[in-house]
MOPAC internal coordinates of N, CA, C and O (Angstrom, degrees):
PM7 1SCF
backbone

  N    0.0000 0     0.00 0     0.00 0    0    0    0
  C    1.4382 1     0.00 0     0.00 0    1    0    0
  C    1.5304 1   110.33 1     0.00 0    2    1    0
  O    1.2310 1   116.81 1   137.81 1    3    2    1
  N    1.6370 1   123.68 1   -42.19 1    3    2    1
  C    1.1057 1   115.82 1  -178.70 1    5    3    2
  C    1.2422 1   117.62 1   -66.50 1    6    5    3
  O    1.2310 1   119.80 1   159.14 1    7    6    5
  N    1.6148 1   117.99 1   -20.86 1    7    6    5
  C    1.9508 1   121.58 1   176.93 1    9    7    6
  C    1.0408 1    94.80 1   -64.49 1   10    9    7
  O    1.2310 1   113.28 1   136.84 1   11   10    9
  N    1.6748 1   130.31 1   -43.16 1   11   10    9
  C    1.7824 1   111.44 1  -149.49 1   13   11   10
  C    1.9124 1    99.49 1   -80.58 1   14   13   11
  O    1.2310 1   132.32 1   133.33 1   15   14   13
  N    1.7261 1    93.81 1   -46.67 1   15   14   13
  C    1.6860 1    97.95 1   174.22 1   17   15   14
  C    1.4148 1   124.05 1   -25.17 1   18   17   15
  O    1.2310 1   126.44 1   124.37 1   19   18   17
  N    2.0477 1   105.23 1   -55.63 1   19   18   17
  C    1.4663 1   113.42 1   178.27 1   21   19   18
  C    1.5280 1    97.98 1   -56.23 1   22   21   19
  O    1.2310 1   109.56 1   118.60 1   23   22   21
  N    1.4571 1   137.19 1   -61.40 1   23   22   21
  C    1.5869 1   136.28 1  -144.48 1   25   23   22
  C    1.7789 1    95.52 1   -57.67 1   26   25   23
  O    1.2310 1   123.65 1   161.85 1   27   26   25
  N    1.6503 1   110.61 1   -18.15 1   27   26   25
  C    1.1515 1    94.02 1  -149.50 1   29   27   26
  C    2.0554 1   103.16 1  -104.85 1   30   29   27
  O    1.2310 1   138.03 1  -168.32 1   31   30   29
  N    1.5100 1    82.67 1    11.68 1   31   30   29
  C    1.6494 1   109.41 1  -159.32 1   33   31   30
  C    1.4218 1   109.79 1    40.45 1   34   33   31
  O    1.2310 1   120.14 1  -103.16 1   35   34   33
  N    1.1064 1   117.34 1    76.84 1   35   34   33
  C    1.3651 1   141.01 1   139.12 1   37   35   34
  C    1.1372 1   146.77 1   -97.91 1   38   37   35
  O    1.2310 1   126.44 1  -128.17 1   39   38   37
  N    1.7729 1   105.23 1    51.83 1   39   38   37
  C    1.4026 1   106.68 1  -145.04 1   41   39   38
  C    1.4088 1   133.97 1   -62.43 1   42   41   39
  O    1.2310 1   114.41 1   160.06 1   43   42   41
  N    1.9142 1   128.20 1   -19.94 1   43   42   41
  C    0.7696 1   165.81 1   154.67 1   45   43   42
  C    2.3096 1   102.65 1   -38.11 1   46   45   43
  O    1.2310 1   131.89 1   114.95 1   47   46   45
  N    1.2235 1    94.65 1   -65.05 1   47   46   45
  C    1.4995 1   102.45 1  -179.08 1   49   47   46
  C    1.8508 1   101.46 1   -66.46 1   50   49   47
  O    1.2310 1   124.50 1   127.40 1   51   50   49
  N    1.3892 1   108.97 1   -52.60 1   51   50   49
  C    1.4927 1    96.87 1   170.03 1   53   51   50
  C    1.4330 1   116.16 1   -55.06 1   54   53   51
  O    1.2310 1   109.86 1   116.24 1   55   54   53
  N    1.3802 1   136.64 1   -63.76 1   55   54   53
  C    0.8949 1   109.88 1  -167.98 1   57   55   54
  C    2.2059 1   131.94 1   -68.49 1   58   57   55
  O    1.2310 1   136.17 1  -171.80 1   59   58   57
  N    1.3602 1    86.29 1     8.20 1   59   58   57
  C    1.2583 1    98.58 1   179.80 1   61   59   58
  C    1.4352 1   108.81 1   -98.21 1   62   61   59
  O    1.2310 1   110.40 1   175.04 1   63   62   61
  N    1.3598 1   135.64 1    -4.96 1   63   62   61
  C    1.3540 1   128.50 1  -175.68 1   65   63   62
  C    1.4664 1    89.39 1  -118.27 1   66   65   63
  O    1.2310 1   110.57 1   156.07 1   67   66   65
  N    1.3787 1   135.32 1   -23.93 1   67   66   65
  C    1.6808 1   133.09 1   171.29 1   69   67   66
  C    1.5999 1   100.57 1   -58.55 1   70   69   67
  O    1.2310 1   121.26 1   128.43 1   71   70   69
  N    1.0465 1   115.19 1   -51.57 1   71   70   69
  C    1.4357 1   109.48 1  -169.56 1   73   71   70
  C    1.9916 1   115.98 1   -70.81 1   74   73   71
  O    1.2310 1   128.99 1   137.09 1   75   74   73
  N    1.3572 1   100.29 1   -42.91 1   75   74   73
  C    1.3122 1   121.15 1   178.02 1   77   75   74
  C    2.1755 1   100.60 1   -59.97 1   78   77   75
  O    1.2310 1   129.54 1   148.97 1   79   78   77
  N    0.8273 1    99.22 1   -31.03 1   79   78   77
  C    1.9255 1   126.05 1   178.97 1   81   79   78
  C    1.7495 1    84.31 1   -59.81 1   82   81   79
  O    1.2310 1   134.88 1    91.64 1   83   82   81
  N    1.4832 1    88.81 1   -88.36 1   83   82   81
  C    1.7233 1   109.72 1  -159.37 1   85   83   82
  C    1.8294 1    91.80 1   -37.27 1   86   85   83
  O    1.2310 1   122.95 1    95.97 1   87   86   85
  N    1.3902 1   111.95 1   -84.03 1   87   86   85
  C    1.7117 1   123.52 1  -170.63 1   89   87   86
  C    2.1330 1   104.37 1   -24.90 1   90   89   87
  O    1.2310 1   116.92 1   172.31 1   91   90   89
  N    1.3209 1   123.46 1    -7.69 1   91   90   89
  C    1.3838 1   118.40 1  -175.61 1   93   91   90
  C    1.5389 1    93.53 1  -137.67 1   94   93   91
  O    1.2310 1   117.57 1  -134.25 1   95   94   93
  N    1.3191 1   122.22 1    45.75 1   95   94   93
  C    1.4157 1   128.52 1   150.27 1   97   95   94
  C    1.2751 1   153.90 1   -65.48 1   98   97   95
  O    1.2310 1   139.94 1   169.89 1   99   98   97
  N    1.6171 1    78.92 1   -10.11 1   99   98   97
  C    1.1299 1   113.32 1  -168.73 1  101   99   98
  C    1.6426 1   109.48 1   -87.19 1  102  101   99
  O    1.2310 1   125.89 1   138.01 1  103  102  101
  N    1.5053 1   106.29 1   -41.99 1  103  102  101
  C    1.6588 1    98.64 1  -172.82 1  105  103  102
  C    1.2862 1   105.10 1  -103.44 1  106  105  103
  O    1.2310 1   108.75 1  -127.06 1  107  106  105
  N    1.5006 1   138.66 1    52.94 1  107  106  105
  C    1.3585 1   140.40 1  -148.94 1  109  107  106
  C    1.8451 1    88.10 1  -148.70 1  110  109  107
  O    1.2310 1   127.58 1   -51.11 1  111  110  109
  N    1.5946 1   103.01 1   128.89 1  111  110  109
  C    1.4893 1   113.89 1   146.84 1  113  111  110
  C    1.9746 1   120.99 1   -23.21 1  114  113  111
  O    1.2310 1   125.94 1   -35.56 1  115  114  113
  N    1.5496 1   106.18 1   144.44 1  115  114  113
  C    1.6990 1    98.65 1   170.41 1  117  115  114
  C    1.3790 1   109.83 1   -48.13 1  118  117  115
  O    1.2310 1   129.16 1   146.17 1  119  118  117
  N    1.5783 1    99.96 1   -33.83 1  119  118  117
  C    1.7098 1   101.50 1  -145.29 1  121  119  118
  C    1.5546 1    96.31 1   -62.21 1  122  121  119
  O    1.2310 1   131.20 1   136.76 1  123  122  121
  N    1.1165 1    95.99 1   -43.24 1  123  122  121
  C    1.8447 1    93.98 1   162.37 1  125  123  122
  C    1.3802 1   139.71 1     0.97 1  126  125  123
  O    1.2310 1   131.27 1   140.60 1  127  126  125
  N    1.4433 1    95.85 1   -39.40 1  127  126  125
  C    1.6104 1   120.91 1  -146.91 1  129  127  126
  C    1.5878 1   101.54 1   -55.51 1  130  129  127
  O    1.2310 1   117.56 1   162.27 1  131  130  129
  N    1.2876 1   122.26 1   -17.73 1  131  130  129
  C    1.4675 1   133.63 1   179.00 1  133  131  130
  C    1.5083 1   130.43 1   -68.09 1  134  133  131
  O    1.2310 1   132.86 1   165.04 1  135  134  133
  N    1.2595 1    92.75 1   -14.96 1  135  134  133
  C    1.3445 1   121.65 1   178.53 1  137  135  134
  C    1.2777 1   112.29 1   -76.00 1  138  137  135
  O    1.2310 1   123.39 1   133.77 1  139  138  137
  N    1.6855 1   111.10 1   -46.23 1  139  138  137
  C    1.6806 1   124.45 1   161.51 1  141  139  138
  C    1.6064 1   112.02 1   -52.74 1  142  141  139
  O    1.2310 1   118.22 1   154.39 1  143  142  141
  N    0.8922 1   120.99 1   -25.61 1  143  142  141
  C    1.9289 1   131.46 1  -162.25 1  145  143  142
  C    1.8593 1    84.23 1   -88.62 1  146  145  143
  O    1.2310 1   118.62 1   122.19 1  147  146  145
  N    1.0768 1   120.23 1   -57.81 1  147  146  145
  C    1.4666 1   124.69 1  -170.15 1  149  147  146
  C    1.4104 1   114.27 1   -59.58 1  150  149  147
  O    1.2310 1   115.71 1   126.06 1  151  150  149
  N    1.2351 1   125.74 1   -53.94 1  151  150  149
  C    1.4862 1   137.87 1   119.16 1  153  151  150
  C    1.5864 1   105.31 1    24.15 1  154  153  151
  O    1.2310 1   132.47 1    71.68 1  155  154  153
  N    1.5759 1    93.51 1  -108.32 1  155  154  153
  C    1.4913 1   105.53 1  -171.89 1  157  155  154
  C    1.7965 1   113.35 1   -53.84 1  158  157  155
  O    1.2310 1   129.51 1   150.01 1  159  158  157
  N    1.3690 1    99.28 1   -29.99 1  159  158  157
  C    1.8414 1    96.03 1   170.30 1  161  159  158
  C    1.2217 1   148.25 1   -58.44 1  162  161  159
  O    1.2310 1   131.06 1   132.78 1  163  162  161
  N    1.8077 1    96.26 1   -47.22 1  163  162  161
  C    1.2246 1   116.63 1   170.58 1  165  163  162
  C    1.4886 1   131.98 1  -126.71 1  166  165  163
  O    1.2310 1   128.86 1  -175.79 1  167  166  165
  N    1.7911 1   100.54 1     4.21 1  167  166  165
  C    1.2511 1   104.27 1   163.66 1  169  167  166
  C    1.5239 1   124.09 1   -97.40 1  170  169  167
  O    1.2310 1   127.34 1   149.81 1  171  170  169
  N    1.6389 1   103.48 1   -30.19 1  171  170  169
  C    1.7832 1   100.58 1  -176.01 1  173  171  170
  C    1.1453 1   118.57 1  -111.62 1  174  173  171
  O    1.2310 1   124.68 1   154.77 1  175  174  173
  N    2.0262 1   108.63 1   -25.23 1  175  174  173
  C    1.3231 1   124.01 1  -175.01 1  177  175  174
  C    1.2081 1   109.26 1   109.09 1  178  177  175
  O    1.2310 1   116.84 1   159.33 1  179  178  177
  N    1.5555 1   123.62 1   -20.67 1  179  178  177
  C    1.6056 1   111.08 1  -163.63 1  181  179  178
  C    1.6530 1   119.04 1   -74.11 1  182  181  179
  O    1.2310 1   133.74 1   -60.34 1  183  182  181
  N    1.0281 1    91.05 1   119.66 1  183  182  181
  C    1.7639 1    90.31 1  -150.66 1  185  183  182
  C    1.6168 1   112.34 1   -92.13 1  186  185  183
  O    1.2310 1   127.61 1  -177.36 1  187  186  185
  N    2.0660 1   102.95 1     2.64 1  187  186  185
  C    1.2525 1   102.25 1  -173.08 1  189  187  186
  C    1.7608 1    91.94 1   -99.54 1  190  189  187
  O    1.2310 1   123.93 1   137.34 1  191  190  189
  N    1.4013 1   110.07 1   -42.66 1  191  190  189
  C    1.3606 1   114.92 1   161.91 1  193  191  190
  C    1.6870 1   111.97 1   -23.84 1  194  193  191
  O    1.2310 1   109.16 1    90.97 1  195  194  193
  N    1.0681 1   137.92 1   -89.03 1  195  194  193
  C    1.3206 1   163.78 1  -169.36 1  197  195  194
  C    1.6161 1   107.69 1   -50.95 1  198  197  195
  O    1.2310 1   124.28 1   146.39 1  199  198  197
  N    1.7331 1   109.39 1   -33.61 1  199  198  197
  C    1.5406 1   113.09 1   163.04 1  201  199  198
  C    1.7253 1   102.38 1   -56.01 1  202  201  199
  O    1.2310 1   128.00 1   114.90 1  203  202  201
  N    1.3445 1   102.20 1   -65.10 1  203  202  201
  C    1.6322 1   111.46 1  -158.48 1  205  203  202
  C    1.5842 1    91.70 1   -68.41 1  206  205  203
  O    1.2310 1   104.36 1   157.79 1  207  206  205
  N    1.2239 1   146.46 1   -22.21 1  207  206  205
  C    1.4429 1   146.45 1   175.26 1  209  207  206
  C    1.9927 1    98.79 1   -48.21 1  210  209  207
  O    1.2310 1   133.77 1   116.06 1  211  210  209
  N    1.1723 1    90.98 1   -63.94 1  211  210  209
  C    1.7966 1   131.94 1  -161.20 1  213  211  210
  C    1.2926 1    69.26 1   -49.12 1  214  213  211
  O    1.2310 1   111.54 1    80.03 1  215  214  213
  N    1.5586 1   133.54 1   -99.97 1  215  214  213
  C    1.5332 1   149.15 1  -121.89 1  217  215  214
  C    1.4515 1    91.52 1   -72.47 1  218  217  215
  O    1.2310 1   108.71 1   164.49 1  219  218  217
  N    1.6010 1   138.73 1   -15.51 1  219  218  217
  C    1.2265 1   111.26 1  -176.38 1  221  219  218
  C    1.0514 1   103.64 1   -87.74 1  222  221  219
  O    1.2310 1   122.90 1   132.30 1  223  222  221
  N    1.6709 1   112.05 1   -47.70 1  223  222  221
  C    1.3192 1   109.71 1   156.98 1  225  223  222
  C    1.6586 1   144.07 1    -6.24 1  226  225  223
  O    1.2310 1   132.02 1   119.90 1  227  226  225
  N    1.5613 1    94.39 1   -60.10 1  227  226  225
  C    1.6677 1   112.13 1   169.14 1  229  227  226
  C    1.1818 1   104.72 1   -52.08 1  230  229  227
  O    1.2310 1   125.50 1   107.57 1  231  230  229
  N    1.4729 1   107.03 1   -72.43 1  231  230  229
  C    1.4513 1   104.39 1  -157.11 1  233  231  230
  C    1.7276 1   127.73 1   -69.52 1  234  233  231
  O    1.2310 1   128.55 1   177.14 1  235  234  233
  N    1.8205 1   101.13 1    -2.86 1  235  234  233
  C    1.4639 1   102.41 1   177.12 1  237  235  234
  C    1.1652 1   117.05 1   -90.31 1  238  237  235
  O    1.2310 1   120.69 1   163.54 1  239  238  237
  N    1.7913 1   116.29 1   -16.46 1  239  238  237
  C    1.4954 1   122.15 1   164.38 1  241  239  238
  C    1.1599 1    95.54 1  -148.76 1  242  241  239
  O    1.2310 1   130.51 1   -61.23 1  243  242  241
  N    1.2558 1    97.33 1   118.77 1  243  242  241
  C    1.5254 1   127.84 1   173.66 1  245  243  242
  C    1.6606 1   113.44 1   -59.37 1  246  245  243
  O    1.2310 1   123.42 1   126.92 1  247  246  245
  N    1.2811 1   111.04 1   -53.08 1  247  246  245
  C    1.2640 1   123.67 1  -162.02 1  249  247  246
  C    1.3739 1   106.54 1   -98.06 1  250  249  247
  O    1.2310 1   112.10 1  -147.64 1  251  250  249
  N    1.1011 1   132.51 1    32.36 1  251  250  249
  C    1.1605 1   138.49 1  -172.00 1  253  251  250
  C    2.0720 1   101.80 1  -128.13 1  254  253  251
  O    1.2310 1   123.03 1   -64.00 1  255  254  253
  N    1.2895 1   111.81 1   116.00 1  255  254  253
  C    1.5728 1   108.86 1  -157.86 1  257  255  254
  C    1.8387 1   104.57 1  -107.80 1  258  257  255
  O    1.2310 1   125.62 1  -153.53 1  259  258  257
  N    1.4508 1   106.80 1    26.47 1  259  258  257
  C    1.4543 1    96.98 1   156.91 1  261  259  258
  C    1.3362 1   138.48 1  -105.67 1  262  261  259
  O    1.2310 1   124.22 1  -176.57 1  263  262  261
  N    2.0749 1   109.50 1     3.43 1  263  262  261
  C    1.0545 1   121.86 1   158.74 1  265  263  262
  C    1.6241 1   117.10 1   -87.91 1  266  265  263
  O    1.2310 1   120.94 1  -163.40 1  267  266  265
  N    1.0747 1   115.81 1    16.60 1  267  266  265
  C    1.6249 1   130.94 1  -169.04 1  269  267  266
  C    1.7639 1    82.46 1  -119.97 1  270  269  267
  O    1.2310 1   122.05 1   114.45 1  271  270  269
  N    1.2080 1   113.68 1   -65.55 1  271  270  269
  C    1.6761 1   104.63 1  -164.87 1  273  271  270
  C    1.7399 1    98.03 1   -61.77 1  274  273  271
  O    1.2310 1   115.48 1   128.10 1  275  274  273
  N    1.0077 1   126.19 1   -51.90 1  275  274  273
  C    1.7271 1   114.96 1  -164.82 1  277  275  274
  C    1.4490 1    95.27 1   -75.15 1  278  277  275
  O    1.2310 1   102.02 1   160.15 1  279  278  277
  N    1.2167 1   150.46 1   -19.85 1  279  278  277
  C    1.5502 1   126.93 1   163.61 1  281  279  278
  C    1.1923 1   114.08 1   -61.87 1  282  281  279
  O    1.2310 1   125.52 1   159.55 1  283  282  281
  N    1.2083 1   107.00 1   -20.45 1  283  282  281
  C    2.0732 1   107.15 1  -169.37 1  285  283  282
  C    1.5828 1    79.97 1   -48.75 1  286  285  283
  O    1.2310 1   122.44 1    99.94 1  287  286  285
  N    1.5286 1   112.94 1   -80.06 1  287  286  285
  C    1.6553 1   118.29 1   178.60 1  289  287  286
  C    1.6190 1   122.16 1    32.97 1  290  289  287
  O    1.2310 1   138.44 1    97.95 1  291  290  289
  N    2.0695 1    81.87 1   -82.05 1  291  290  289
  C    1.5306 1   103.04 1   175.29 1  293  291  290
  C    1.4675 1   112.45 1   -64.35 1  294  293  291
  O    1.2310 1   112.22 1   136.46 1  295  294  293
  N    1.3933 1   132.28 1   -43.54 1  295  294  293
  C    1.9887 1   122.86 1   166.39 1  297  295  294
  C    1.2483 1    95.77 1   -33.15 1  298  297  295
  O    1.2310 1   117.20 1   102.17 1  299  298  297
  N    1.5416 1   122.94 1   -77.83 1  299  298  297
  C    1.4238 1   130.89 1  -138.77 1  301  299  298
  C    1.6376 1    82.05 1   -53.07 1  302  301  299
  O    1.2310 1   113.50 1   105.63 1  303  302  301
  N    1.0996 1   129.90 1   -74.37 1  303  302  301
  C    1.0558 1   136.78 1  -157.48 1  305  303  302
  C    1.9387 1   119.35 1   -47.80 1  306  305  303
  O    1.2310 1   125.38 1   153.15 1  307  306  305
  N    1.3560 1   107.28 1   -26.85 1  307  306  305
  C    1.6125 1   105.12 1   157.69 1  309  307  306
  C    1.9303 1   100.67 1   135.38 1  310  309  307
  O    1.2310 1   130.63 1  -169.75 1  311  310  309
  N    1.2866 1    97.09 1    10.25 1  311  310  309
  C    1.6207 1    97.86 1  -175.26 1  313  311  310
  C    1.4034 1   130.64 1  -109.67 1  314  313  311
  O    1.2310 1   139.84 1  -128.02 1  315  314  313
  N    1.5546 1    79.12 1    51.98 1  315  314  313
  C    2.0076 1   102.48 1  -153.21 1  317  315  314
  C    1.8536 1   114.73 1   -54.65 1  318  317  315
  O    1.2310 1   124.86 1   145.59 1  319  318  317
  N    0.9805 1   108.27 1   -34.41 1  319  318  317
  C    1.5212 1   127.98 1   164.06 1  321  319  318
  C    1.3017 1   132.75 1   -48.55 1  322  321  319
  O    1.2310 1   136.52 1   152.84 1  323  322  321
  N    1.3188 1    85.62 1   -27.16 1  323  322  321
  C    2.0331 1    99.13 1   179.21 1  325  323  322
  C    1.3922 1   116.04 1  -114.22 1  326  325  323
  O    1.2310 1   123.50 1   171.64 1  327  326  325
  N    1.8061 1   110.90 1    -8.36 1  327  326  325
  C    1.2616 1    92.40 1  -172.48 1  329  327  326
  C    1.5421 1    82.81 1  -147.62 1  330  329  327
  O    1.2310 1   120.10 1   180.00 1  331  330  329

């Protein structure tokens, strides 16, 4: 809910279903783990958090293209070198 909220720039509703996300992390699949990245994005801001979220992400499924779409994030944002 908090991805579609952001698409829909609602930033307020995203960051209220990222956090509500993160707080039930507990009973959720690894694959999950993206949910933590969304978290740090749009619930607290920590945007280095949510990098290193992203990259484990990447590298635990490769083929999976929503740790590729939420790094764009960090490009747009000016951190072209790292991501």
């Amino acid at each position: 809910m908090s991805d579609l909220y952001n698409g829909l720039v609602q930033g307020g509703l995203a960051a209220q279903y990222a956090r509500k996300a993160y707080a039930l992390r507990e009973k959720v699949s690894e694959r999950s783990v993206r949910h933590r990245g969304i978290y740090y994005l749009f619930g607290t801001g920590e945007l280095e958090k949510a990098a290193t979220t992203y990259e484990l992400y990447q590298q635990t499924y490769p083929r999976d293209y929503q740790p590729y779409r939420n790094l764009d994030s960090f490009s747009a944002a000016g951190d072209w070198e790292k991501h």
